[in-house]
PyMOL Python script that loads the backbone (N, CA, C, O; Angstrom):
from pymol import cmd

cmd.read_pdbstr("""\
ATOM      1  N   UNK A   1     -19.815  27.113-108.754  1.00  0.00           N
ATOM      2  CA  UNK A   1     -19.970  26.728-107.363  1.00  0.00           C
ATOM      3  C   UNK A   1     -21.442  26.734-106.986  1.00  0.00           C
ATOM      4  O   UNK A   1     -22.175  27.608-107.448  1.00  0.00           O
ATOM      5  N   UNK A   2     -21.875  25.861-106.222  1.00  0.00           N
ATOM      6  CA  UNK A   2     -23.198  25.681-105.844  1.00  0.00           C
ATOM      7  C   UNK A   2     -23.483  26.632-104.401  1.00  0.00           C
ATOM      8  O   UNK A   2     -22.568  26.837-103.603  1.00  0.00           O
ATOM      9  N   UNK A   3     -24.697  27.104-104.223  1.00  0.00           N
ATOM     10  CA  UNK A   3     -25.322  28.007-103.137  1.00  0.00           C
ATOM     11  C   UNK A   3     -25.709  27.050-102.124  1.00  0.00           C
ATOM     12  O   UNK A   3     -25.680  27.358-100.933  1.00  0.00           O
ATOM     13  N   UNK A   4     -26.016  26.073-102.469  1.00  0.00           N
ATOM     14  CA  UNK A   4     -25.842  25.515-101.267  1.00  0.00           C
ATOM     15  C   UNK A   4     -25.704  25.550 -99.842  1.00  0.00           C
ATOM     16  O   UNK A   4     -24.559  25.884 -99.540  1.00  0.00           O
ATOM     17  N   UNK A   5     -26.620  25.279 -98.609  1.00  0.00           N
ATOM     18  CA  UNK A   5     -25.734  25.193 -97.240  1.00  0.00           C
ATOM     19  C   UNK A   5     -24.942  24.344 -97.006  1.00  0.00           C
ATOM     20  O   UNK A   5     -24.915  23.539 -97.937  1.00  0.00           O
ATOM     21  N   UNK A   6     -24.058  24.026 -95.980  1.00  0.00           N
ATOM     22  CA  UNK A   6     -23.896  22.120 -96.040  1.00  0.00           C
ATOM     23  C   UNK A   6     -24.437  22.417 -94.646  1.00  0.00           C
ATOM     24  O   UNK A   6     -24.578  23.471 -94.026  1.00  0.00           O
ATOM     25  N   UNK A   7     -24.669  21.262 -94.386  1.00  0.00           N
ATOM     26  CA  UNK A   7     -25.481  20.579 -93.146  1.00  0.00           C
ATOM     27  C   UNK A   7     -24.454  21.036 -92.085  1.00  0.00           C
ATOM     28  O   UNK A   7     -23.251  21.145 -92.322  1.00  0.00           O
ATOM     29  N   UNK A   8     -25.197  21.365 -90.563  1.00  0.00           N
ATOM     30  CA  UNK A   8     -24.513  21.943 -89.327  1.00  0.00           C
ATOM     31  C   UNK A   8     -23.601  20.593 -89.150  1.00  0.00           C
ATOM     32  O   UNK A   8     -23.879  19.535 -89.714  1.00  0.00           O
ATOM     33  N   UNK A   9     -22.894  20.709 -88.608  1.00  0.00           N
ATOM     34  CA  UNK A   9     -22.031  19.822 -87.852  1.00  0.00           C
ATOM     35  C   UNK A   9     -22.809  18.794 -86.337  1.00  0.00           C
ATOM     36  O   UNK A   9     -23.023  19.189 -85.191  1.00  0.00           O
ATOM     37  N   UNK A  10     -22.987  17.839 -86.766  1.00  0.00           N
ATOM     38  CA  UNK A  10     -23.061  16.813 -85.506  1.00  0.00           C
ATOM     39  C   UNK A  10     -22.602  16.987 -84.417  1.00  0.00           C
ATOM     40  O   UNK A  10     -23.080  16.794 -83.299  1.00  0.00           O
ATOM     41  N   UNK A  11     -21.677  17.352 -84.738  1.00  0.00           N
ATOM     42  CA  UNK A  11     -20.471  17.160 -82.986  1.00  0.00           C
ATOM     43  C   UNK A  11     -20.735  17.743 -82.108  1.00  0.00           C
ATOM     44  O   UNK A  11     -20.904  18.945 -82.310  1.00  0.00           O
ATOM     45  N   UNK A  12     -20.918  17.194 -80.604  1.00  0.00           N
ATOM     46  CA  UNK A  12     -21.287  17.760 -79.293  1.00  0.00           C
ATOM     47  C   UNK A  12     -20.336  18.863 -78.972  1.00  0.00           C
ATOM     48  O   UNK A  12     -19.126  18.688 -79.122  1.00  0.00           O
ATOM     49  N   UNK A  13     -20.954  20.288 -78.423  1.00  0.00           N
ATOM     50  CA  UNK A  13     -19.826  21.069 -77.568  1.00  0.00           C
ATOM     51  C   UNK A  13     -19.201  20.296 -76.559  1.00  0.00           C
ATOM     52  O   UNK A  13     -19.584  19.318 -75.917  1.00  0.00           O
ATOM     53  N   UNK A  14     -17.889  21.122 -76.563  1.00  0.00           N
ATOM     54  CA  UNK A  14     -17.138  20.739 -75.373  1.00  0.00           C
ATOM     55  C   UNK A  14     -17.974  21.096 -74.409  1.00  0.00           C
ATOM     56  O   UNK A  14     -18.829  21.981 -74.464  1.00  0.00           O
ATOM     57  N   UNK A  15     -17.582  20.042 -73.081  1.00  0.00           N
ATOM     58  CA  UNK A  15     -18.230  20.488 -71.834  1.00  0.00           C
ATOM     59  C   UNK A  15     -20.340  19.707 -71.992  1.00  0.00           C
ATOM     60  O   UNK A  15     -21.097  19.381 -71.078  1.00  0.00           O
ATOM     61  N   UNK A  16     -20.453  19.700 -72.734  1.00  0.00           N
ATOM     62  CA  UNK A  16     -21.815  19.011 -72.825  1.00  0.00           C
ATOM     63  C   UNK A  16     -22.272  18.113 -72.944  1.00  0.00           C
ATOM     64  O   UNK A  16     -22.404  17.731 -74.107  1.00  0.00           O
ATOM     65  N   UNK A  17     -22.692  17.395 -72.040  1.00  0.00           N
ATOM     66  CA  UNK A  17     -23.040  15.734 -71.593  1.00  0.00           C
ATOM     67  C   UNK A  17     -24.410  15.518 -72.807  1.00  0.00           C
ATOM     68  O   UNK A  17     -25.039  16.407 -73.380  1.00  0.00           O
ATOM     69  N   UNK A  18     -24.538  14.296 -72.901  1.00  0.00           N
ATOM     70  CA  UNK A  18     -25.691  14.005 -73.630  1.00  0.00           C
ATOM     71  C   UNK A  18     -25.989  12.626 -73.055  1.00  0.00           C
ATOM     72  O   UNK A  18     -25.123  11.793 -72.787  1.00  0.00           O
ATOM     73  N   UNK A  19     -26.837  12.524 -72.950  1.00  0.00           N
ATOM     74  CA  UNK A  19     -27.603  10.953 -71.807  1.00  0.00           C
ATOM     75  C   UNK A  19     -28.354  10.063 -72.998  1.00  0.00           C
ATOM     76  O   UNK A  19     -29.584  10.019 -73.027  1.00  0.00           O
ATOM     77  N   UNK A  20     -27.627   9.431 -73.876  1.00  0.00           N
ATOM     78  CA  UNK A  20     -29.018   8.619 -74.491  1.00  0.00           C
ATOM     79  C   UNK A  20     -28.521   7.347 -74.136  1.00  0.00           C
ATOM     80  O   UNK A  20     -27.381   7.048 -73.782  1.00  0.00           O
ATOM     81  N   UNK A  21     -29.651   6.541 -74.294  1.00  0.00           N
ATOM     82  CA  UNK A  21     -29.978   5.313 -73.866  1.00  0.00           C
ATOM     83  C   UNK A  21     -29.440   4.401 -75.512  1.00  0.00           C
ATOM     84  O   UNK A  21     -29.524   4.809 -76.670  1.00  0.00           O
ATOM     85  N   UNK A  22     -28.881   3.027 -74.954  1.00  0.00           N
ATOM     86  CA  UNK A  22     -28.693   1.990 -76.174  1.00  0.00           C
ATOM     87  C   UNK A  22     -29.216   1.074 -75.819  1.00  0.00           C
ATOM     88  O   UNK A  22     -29.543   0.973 -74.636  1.00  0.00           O
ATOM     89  N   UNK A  23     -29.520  -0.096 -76.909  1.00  0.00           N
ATOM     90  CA  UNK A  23     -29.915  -1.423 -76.418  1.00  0.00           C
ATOM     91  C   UNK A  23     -28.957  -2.398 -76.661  1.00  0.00           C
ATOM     92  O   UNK A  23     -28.316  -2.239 -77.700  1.00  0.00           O
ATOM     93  N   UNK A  24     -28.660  -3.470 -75.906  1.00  0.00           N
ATOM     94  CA  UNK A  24     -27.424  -4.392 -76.602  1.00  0.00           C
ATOM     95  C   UNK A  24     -27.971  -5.562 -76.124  1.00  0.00           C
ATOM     96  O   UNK A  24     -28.665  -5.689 -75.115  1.00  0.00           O
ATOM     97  N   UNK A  25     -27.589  -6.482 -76.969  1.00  0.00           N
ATOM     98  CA  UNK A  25     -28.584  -7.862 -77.298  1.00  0.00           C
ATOM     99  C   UNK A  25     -27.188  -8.730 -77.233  1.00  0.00           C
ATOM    100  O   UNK A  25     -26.299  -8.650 -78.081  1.00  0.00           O
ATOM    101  N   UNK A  26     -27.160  -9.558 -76.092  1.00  0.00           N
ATOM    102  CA  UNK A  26     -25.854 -10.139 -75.694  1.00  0.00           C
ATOM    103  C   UNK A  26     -26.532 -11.304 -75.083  1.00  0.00           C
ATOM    104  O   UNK A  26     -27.442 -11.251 -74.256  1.00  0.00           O
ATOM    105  N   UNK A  27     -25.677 -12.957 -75.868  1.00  0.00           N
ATOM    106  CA  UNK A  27     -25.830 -13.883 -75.315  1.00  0.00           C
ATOM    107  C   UNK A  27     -24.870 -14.725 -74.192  1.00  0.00           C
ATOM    108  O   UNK A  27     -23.701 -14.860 -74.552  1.00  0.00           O
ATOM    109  N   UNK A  28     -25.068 -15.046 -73.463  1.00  0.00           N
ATOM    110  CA  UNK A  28     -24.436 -15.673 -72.172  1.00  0.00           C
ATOM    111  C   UNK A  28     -25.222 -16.697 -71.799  1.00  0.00           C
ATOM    112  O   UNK A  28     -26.336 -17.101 -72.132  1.00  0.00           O
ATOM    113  N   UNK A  29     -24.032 -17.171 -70.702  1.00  0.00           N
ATOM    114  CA  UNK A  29     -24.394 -18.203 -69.703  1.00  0.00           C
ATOM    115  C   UNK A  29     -25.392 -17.783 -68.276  1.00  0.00           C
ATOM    116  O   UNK A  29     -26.389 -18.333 -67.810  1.00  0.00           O
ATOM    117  N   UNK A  30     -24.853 -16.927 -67.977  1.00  0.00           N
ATOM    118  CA  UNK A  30     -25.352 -16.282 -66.441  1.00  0.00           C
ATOM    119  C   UNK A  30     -25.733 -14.932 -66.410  1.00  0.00           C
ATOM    120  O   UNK A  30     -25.467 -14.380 -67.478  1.00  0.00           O
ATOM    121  N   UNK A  31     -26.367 -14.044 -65.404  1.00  0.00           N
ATOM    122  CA  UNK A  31     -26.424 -12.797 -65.427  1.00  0.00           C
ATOM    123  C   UNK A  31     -26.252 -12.710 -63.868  1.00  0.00           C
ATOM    124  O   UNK A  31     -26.719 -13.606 -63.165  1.00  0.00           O
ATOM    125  N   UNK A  32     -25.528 -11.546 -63.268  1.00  0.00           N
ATOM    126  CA  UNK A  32     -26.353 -11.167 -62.212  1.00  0.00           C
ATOM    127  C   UNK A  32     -26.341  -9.550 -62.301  1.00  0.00           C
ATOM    128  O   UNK A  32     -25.668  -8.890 -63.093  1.00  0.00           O
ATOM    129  N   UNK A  33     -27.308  -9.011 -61.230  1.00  0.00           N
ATOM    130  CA  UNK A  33     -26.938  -7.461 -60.932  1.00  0.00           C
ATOM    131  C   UNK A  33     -26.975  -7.341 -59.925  1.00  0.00           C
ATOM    132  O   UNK A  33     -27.588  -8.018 -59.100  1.00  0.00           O
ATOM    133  N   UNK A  34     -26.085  -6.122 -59.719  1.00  0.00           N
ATOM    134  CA  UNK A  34     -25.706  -5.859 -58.604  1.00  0.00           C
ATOM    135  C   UNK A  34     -25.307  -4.276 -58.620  1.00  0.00           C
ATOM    136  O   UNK A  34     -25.593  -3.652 -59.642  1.00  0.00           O
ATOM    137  N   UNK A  35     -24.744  -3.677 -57.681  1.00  0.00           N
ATOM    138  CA  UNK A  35     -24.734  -2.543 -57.192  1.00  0.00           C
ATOM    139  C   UNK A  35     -22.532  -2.063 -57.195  1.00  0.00           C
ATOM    140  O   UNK A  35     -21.793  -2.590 -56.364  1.00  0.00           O
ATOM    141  N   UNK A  36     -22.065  -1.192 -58.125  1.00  0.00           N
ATOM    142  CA  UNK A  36     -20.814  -1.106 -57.886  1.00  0.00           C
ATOM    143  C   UNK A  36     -20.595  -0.379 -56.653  1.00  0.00           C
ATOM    144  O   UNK A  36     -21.494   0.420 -56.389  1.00  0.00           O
ATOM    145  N   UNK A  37     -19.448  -0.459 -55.667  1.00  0.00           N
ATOM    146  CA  UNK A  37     -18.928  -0.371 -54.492  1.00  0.00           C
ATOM    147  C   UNK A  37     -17.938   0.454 -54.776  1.00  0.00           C
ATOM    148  O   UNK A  37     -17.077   0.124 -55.592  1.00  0.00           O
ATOM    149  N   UNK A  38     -17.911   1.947 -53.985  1.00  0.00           N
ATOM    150  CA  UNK A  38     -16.856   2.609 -53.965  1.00  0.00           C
ATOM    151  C   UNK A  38     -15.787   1.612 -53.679  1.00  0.00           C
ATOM    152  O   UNK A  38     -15.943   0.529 -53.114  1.00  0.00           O
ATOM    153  N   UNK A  39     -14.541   2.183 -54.201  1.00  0.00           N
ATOM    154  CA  UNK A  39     -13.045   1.079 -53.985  1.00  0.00           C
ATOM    155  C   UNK A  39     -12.184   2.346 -54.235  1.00  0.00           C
ATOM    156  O   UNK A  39     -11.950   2.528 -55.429  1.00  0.00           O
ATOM    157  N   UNK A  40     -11.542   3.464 -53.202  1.00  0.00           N
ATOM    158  CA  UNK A  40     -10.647   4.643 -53.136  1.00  0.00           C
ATOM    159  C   UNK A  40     -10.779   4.703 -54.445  1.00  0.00           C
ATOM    160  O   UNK A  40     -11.961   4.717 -54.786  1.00  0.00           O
ATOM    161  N   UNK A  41      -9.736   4.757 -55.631  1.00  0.00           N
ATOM    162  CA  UNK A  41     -10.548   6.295 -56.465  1.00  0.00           C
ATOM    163  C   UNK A  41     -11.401   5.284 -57.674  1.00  0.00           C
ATOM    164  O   UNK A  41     -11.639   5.771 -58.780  1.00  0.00           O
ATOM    165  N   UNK A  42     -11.776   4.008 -57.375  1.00  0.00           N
ATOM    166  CA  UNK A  42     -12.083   3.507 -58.372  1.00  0.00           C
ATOM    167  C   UNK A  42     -13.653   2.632 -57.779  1.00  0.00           C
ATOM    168  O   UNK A  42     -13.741   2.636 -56.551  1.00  0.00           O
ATOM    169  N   UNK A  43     -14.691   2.007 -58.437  1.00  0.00           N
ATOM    170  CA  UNK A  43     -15.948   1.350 -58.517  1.00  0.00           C
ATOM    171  C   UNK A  43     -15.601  -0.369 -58.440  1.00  0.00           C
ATOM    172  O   UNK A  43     -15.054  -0.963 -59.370  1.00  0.00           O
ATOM    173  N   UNK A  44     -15.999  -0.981 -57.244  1.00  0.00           N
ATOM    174  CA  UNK A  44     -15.740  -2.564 -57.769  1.00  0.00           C
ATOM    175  C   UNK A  44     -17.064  -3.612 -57.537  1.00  0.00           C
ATOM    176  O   UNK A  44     -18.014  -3.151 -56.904  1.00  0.00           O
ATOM    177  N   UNK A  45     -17.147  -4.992 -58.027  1.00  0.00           N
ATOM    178  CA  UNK A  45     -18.058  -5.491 -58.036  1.00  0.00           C
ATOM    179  C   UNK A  45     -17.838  -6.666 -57.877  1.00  0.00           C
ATOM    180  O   UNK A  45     -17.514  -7.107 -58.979  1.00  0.00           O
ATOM    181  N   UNK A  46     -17.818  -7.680 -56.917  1.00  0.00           N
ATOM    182  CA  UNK A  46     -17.370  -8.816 -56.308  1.00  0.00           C
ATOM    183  C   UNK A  46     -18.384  -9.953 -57.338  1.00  0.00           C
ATOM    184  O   UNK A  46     -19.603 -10.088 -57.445  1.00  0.00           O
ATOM    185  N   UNK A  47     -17.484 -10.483 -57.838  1.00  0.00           N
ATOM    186  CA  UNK A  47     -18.405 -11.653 -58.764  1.00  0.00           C
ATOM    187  C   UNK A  47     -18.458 -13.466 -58.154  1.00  0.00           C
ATOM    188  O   UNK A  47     -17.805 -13.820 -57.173  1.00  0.00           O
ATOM    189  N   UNK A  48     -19.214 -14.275 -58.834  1.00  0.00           N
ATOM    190  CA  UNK A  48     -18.837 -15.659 -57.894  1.00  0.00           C
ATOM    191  C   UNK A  48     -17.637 -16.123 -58.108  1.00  0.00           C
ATOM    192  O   UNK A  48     -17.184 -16.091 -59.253  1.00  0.00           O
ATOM    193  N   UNK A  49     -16.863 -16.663 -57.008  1.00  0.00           N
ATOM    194  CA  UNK A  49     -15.673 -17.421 -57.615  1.00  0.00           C
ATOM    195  C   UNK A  49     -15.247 -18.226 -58.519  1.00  0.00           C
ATOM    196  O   UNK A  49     -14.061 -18.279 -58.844  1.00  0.00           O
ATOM    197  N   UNK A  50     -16.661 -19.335 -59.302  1.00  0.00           N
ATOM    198  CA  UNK A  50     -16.499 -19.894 -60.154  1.00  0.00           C
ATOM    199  C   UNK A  50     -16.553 -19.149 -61.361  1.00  0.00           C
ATOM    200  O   UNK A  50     -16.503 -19.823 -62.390  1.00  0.00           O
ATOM    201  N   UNK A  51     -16.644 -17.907 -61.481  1.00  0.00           N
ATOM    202  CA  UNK A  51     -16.598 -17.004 -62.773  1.00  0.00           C
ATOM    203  C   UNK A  51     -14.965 -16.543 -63.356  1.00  0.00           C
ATOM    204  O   UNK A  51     -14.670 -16.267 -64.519  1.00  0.00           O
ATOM    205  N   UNK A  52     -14.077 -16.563 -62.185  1.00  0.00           N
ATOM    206  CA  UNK A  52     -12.712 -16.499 -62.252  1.00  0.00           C
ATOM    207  C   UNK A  52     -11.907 -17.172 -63.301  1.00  0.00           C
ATOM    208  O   UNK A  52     -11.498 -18.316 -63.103  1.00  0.00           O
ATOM    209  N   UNK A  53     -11.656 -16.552 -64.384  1.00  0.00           N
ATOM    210  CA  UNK A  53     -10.708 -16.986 -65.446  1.00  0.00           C
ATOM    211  C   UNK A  53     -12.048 -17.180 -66.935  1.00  0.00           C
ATOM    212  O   UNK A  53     -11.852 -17.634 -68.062  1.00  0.00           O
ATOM    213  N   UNK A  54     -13.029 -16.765 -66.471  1.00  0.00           N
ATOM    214  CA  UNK A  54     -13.752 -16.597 -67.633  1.00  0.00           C
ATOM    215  C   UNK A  54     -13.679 -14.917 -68.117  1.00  0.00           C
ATOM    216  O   UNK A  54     -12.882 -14.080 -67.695  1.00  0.00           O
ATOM    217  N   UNK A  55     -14.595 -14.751 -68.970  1.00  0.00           N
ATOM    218  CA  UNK A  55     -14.631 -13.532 -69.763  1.00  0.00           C
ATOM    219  C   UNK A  55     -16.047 -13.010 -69.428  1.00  0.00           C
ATOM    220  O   UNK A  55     -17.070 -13.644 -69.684  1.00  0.00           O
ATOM    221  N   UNK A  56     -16.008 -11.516 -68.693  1.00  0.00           N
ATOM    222  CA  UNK A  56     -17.513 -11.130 -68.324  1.00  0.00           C
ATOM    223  C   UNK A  56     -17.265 -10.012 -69.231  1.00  0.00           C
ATOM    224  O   UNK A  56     -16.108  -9.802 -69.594  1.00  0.00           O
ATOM    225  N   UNK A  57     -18.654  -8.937 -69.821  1.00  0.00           N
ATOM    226  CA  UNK A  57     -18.939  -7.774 -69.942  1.00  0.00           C
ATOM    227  C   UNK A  57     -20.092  -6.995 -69.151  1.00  0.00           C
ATOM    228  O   UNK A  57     -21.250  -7.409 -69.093  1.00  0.00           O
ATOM    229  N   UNK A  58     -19.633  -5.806 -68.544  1.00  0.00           N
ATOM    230  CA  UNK A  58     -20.473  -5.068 -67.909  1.00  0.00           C
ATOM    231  C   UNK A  58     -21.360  -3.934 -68.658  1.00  0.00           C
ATOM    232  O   UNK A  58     -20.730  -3.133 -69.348  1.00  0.00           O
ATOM    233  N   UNK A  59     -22.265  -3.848 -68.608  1.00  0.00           N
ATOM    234  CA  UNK A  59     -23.455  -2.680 -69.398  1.00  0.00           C
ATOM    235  C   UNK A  59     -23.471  -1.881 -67.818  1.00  0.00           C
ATOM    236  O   UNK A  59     -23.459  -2.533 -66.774  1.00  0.00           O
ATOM    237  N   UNK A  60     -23.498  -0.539 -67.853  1.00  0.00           N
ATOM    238  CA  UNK A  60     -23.788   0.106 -66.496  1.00  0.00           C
ATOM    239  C   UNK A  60     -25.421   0.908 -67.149  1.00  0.00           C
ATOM    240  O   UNK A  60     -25.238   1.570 -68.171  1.00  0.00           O
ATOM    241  N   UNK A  61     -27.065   0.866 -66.567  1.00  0.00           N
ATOM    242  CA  UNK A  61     -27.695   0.763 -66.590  1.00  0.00           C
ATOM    243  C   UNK A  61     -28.760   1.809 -66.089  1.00  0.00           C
ATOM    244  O   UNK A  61     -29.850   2.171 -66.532  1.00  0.00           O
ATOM    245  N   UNK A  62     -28.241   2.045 -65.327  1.00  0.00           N
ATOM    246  CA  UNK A  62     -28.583   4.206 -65.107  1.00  0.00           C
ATOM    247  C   UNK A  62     -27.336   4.806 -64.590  1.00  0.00           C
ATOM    248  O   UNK A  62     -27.274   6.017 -64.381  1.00  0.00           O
TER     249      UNK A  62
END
""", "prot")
cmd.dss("prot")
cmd.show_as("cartoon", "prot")
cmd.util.cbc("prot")
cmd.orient("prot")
């Protein structure tokens, strides 16, 4: 058997936030930003009507 350590474990404690930043490199037609709107227990974000029945993705940004 080898003496060896093995390496600590990666994994975040429970209960402990970690804030890092990503970059994502995404091509589209349009952008806008805007500000999400409390909506009772949930966040909403009113988009243009001609966007209706297309496919958006949201990045949230701070």
């Amino acid at each position: 058997m080898s003496d060896e350590k093995k390496p600590a474990s990666k994994e975040i404690p429970a209960g402990k936030i970690v804030q890092n930043k990503v970059k994502f490199e995404i091509y589209g037609e349009e952008m806008i930003e805007k500000m999400v709107k409390a909506s009772g227990n949930s966040g909403r974000v009113y988009l243009p009507p001609n966007w209706v029945g297309h496919q958006v993705k949201i990045i949230r940004i701070d």
